[in-house]
PDB file with SEQRES, HELIX, SHEET and CRYST1 records, atoms N, CA, C and O in Angstrom:
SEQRES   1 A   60  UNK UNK UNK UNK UNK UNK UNK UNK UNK UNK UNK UNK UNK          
SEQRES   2 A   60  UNK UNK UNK UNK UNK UNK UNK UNK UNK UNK UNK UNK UNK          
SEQRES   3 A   60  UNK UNK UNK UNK UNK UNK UNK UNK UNK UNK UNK UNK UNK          
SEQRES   4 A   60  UNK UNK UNK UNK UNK UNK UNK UNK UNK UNK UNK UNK UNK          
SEQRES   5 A   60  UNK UNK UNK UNK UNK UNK UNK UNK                              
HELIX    1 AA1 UNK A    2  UNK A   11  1                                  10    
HELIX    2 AA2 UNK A   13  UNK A   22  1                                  10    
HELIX    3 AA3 UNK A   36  UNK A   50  1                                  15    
CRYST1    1.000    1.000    1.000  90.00  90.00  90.00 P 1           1          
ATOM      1  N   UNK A   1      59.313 -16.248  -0.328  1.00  0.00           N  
ATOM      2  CA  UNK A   1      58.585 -15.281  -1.121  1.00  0.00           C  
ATOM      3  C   UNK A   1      57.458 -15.945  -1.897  1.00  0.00           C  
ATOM      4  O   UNK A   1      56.307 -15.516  -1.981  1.00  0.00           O  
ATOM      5  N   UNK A   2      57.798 -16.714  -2.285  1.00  0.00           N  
ATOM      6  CA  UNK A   2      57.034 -18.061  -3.263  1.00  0.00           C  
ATOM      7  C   UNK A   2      55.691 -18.076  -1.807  1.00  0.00           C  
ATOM      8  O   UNK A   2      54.656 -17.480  -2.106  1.00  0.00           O  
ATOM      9  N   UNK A   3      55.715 -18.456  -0.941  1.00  0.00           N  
ATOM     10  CA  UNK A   3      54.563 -18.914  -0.037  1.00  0.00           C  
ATOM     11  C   UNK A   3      53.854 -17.580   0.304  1.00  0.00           C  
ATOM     12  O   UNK A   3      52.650 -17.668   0.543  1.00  0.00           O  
ATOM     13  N   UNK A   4      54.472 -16.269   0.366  1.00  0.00           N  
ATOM     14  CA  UNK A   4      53.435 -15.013   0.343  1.00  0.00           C  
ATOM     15  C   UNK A   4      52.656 -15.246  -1.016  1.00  0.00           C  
ATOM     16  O   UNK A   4      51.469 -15.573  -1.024  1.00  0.00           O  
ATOM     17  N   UNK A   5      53.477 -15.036  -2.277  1.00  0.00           N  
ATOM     18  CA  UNK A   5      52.157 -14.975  -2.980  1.00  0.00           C  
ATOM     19  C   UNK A   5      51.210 -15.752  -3.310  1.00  0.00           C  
ATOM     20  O   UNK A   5      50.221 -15.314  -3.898  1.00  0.00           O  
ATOM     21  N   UNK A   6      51.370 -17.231  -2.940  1.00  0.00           N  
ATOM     22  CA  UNK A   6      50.275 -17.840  -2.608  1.00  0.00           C  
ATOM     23  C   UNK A   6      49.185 -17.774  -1.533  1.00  0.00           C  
ATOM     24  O   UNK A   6      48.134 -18.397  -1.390  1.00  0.00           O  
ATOM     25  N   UNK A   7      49.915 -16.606  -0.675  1.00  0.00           N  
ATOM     26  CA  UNK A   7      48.507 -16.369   0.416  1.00  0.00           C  
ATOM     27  C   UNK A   7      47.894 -15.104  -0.154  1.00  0.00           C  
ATOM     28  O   UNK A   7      46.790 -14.629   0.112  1.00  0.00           O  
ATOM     29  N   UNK A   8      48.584 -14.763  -0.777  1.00  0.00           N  
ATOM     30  CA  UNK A   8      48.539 -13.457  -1.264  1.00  0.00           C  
ATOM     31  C   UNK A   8      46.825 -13.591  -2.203  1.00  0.00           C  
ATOM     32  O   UNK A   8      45.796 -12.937  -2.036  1.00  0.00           O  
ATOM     33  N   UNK A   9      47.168 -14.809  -3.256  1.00  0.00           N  
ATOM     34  CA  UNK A   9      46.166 -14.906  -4.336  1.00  0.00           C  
ATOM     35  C   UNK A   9      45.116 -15.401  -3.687  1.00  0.00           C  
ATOM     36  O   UNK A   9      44.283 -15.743  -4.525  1.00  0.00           O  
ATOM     37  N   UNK A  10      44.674 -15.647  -2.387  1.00  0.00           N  
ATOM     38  CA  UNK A  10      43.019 -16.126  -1.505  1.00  0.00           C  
ATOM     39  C   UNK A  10      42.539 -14.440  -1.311  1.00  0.00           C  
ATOM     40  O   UNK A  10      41.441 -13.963  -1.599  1.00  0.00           O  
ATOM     41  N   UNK A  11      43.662 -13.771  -0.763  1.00  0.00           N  
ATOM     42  CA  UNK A  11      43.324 -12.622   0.054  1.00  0.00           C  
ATOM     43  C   UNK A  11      42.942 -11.253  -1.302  1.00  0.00           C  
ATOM     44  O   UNK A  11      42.387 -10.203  -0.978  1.00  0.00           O  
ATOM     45  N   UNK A  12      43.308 -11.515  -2.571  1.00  0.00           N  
ATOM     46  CA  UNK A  12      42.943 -10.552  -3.515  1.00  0.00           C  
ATOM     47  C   UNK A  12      41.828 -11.209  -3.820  1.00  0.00           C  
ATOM     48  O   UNK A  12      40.994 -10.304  -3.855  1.00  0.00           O  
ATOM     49  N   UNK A  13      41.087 -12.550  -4.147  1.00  0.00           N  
ATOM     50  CA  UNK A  13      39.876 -13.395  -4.511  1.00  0.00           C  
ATOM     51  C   UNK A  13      38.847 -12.699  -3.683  1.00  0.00           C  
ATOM     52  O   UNK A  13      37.762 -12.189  -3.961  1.00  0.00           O  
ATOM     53  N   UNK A  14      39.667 -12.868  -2.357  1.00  0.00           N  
ATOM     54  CA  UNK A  14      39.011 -12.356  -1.301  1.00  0.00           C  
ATOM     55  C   UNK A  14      38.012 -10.752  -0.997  1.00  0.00           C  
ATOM     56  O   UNK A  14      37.034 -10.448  -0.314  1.00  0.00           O  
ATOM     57  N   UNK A  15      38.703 -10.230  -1.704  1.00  0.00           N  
ATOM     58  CA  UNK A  15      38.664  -8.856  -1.452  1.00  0.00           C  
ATOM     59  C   UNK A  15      37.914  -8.788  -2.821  1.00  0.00           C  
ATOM     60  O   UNK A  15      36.868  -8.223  -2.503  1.00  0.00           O  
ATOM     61  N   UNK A  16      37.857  -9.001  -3.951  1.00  0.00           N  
ATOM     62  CA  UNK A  16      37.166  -8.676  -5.394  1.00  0.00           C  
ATOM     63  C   UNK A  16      36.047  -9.748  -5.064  1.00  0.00           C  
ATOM     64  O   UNK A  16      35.110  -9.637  -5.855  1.00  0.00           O  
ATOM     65  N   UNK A  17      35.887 -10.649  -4.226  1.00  0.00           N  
ATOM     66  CA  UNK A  17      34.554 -11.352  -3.714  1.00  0.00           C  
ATOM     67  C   UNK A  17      33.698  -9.740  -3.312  1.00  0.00           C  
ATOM     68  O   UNK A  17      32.932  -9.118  -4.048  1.00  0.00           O  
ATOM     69  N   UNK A  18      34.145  -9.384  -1.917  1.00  0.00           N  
ATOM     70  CA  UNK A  18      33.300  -8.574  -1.009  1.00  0.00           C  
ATOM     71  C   UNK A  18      33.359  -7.388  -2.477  1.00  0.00           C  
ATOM     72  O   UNK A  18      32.244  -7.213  -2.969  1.00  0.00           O  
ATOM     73  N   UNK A  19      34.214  -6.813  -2.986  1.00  0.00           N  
ATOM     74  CA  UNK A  19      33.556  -5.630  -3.599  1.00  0.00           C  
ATOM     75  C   UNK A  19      32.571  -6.104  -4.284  1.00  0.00           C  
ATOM     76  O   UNK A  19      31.458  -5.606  -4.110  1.00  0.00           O  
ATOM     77  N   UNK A  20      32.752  -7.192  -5.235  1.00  0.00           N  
ATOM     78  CA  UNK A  20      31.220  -7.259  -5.878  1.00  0.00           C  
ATOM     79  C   UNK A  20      29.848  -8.007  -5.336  1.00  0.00           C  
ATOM     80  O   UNK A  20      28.785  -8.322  -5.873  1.00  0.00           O  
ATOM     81  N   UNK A  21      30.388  -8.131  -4.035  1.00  0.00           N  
ATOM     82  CA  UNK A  21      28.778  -8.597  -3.385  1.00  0.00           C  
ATOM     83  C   UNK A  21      28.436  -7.392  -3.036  1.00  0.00           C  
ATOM     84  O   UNK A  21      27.216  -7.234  -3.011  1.00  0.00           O  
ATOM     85  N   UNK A  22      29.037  -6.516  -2.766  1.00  0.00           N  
ATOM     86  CA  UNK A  22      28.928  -5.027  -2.451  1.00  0.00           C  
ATOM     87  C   UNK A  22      27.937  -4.286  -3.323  1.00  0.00           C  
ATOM     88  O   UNK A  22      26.813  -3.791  -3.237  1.00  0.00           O  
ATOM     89  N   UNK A  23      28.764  -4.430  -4.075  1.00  0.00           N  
ATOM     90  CA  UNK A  23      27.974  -3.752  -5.756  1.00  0.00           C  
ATOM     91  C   UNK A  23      26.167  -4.218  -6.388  1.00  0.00           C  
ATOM     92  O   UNK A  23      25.165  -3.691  -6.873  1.00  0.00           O  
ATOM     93  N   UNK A  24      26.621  -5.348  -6.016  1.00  0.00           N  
ATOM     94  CA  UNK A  24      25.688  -6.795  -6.319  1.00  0.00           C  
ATOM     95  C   UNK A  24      24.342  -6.512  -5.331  1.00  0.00           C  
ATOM     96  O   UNK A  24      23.225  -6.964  -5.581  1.00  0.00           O  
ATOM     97  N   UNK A  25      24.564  -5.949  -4.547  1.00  0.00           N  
ATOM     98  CA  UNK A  25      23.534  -5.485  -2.850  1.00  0.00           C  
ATOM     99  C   UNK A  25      23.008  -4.136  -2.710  1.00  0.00           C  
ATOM    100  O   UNK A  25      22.219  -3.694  -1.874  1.00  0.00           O  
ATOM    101  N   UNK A  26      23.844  -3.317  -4.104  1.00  0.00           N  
ATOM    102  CA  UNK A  26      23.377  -1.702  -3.627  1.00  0.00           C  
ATOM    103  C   UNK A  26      21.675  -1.397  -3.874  1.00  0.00           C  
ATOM    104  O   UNK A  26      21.102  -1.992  -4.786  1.00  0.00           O  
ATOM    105  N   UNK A  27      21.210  -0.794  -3.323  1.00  0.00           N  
ATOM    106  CA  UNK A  27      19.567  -0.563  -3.740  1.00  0.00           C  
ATOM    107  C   UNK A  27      19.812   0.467  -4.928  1.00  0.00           C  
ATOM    108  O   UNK A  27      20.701   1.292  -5.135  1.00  0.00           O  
ATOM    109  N   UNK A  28      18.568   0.057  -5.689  1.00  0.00           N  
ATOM    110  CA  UNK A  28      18.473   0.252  -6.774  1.00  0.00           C  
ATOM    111  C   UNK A  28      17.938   1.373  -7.173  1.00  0.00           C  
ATOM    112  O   UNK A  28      17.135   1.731  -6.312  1.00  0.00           O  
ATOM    113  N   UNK A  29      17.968   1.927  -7.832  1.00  0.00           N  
ATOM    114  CA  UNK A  29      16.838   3.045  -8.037  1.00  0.00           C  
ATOM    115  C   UNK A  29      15.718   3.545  -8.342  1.00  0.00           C  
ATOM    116  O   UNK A  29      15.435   3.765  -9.520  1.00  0.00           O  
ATOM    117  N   UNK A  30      14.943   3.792  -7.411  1.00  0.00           N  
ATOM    118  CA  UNK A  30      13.134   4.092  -7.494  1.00  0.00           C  
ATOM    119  C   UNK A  30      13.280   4.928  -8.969  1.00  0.00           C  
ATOM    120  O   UNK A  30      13.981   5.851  -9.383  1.00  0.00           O  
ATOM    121  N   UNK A  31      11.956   3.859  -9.640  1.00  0.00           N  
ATOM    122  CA  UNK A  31      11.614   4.470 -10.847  1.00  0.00           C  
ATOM    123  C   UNK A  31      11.018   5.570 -10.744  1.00  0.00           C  
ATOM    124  O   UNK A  31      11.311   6.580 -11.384  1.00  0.00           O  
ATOM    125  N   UNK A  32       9.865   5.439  -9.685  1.00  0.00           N  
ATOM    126  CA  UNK A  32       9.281   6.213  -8.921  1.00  0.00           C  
ATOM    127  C   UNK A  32       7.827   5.993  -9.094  1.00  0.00           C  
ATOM    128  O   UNK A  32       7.641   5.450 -10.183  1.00  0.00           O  
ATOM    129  N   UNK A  33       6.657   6.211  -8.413  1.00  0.00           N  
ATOM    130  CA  UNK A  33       5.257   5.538  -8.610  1.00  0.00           C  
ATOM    131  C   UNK A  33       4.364   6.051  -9.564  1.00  0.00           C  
ATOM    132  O   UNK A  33       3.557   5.337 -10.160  1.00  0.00           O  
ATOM    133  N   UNK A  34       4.502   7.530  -9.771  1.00  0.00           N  
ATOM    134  CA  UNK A  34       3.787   8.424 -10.556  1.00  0.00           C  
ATOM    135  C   UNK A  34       4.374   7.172 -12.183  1.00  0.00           C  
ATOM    136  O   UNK A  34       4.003   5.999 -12.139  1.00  0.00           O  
ATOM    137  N   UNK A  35       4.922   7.483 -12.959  1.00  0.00           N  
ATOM    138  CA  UNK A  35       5.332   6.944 -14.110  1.00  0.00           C  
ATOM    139  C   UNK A  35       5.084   5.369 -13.973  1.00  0.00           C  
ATOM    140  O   UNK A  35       5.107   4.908 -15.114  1.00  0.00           O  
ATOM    141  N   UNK A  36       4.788   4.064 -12.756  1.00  0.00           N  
ATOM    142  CA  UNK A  36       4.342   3.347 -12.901  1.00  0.00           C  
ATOM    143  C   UNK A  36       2.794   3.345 -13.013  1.00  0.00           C  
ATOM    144  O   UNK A  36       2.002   2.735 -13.732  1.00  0.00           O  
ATOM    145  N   UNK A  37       2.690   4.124 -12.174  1.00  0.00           N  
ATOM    146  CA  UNK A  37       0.571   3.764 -11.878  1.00  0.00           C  
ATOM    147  C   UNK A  37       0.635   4.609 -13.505  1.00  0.00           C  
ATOM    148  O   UNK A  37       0.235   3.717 -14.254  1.00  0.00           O  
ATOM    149  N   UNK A  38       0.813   5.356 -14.040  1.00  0.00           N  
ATOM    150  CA  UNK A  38       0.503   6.125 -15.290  1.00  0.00           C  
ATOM    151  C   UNK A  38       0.343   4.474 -16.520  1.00  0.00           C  
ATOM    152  O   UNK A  38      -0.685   4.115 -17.095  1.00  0.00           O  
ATOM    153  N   UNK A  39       1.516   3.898 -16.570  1.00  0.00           N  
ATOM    154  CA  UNK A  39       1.563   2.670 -17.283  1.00  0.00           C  
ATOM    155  C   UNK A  39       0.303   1.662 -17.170  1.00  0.00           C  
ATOM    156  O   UNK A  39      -0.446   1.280 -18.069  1.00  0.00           O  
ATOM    157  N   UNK A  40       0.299   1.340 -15.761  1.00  0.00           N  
ATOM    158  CA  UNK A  40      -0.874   0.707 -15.239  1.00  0.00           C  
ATOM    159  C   UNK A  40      -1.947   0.683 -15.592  1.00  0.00           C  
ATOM    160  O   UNK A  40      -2.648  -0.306 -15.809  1.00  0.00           O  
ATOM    161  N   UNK A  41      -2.338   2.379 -15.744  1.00  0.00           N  
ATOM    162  CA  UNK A  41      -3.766   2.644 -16.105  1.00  0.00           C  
ATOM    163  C   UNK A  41      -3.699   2.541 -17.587  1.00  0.00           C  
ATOM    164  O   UNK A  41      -4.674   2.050 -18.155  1.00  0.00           O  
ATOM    165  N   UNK A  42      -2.764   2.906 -18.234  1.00  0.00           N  
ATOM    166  CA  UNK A  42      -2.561   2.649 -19.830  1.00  0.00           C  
ATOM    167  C   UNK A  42      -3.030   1.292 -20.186  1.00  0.00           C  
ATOM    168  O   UNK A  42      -3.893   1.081 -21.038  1.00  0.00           O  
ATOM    169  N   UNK A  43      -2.279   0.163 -19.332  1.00  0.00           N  
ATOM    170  CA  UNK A  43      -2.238  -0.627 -19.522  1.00  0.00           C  
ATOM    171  C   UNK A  43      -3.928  -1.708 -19.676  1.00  0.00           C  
ATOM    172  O   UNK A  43      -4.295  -2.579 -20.465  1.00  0.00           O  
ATOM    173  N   UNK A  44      -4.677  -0.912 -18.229  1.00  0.00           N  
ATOM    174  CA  UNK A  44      -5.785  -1.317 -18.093  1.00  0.00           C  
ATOM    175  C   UNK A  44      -7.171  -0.734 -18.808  1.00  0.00           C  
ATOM    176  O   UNK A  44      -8.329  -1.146 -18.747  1.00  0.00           O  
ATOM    177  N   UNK A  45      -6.600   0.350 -19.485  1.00  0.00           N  
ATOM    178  CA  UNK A  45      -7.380   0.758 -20.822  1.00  0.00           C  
ATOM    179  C   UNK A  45      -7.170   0.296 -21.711  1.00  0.00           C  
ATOM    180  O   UNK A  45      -8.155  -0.083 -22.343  1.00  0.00           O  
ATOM    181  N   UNK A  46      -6.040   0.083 -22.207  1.00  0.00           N  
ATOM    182  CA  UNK A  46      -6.285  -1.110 -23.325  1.00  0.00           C  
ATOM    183  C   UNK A  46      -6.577  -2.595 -23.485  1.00  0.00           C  
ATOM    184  O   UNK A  46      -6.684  -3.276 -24.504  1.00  0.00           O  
ATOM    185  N   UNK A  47      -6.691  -2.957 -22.000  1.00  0.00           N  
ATOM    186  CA  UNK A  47      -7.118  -4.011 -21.925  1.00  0.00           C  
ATOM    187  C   UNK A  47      -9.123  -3.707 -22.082  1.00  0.00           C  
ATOM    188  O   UNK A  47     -10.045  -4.378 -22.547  1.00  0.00           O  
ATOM    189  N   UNK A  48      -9.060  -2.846 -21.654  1.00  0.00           N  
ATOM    190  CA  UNK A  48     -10.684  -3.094 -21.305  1.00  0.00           C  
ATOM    191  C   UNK A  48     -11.076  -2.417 -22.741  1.00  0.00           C  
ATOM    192  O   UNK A  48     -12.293  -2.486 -22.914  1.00  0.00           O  
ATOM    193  N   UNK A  49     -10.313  -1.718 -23.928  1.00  0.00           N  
ATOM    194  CA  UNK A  49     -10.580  -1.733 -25.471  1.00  0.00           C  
ATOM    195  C   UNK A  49     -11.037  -2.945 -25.808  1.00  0.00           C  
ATOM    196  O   UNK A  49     -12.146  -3.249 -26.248  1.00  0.00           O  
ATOM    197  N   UNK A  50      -9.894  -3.770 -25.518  1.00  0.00           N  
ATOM    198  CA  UNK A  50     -10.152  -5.234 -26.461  1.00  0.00           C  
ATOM    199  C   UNK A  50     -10.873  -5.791 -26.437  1.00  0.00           C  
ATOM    200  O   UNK A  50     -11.452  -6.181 -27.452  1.00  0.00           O  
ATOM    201  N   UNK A  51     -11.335  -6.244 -24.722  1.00  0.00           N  
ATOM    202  CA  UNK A  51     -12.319  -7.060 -24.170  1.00  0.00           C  
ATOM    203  C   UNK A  51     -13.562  -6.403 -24.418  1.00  0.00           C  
ATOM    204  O   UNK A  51     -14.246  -6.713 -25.394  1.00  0.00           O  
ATOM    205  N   UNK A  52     -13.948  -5.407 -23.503  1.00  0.00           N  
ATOM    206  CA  UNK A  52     -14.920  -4.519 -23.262  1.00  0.00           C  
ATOM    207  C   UNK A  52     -16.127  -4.857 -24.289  1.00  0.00           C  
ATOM    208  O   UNK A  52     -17.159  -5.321 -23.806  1.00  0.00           O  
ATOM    209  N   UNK A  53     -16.047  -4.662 -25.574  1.00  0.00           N  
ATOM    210  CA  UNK A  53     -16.825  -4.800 -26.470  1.00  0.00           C  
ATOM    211  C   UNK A  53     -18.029  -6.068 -26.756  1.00  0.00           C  
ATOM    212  O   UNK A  53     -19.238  -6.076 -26.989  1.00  0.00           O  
ATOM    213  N   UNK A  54     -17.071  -6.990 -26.610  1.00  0.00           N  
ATOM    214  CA  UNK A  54     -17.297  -8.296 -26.466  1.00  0.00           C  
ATOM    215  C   UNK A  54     -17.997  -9.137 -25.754  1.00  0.00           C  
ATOM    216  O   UNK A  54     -17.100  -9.820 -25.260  1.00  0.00           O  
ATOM    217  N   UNK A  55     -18.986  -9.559 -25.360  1.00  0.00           N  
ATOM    218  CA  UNK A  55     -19.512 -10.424 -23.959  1.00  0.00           C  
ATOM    219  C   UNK A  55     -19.361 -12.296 -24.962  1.00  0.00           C  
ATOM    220  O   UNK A  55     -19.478 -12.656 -26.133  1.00  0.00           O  
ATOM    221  N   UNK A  56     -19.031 -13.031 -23.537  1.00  0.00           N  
ATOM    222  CA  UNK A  56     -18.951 -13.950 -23.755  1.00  0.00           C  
ATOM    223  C   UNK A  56     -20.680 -14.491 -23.274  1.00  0.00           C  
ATOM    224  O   UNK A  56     -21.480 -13.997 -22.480  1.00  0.00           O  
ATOM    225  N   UNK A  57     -20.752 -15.625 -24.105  1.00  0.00           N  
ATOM    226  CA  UNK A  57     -21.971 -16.270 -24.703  1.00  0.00           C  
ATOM    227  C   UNK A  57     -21.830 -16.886 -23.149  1.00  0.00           C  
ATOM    228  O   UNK A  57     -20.758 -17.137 -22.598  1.00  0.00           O  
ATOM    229  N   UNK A  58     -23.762 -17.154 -22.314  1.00  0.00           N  
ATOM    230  CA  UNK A  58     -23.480 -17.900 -21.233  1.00  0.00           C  
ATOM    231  C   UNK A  58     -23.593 -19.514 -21.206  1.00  0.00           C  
ATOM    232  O   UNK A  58     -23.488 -20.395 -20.353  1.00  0.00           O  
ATOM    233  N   UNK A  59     -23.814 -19.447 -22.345  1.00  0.00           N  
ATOM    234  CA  UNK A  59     -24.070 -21.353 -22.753  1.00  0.00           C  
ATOM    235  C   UNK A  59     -25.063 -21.749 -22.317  1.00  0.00           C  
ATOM    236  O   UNK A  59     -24.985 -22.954 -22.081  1.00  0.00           O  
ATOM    237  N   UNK A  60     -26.291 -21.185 -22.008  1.00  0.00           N  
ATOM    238  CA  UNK A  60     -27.806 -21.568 -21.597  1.00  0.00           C  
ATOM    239  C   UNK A  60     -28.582 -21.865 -23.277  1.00  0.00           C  
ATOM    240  O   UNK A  60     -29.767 -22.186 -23.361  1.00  0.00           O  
TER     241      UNK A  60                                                      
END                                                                             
């Protein structure tokens, strides 16, 4: 009995391995593109606030 549950404890390792590579592998969920490109452009308007104004000197 003693030598089952020592095969016993590879084959449960075993098995809680594959479920969480399982888990670990599922695809994820689309944020979706509309709500990224929206950020994006946020993002690239306030960049061009900061800068925009500004010209750098050409050193001539």
């Amino acid at each position: 009995m003693a030598a089952l549950a020592w095969l016993g404890i590879p084959v449960v390792a075993g098995v809680i391995a594959v479920l969480w590579a399982a888990w670990a592998a599922r695809p994820r969920r689309a944020t979706g593109d509309g709500a990224s490109l929206a950020e994006h452009e946020r993002f690239l308007a306030a960049m061009e606030r900061s800068t925009g104004s500004h010209r750098v000197p050409d050193g001539h």
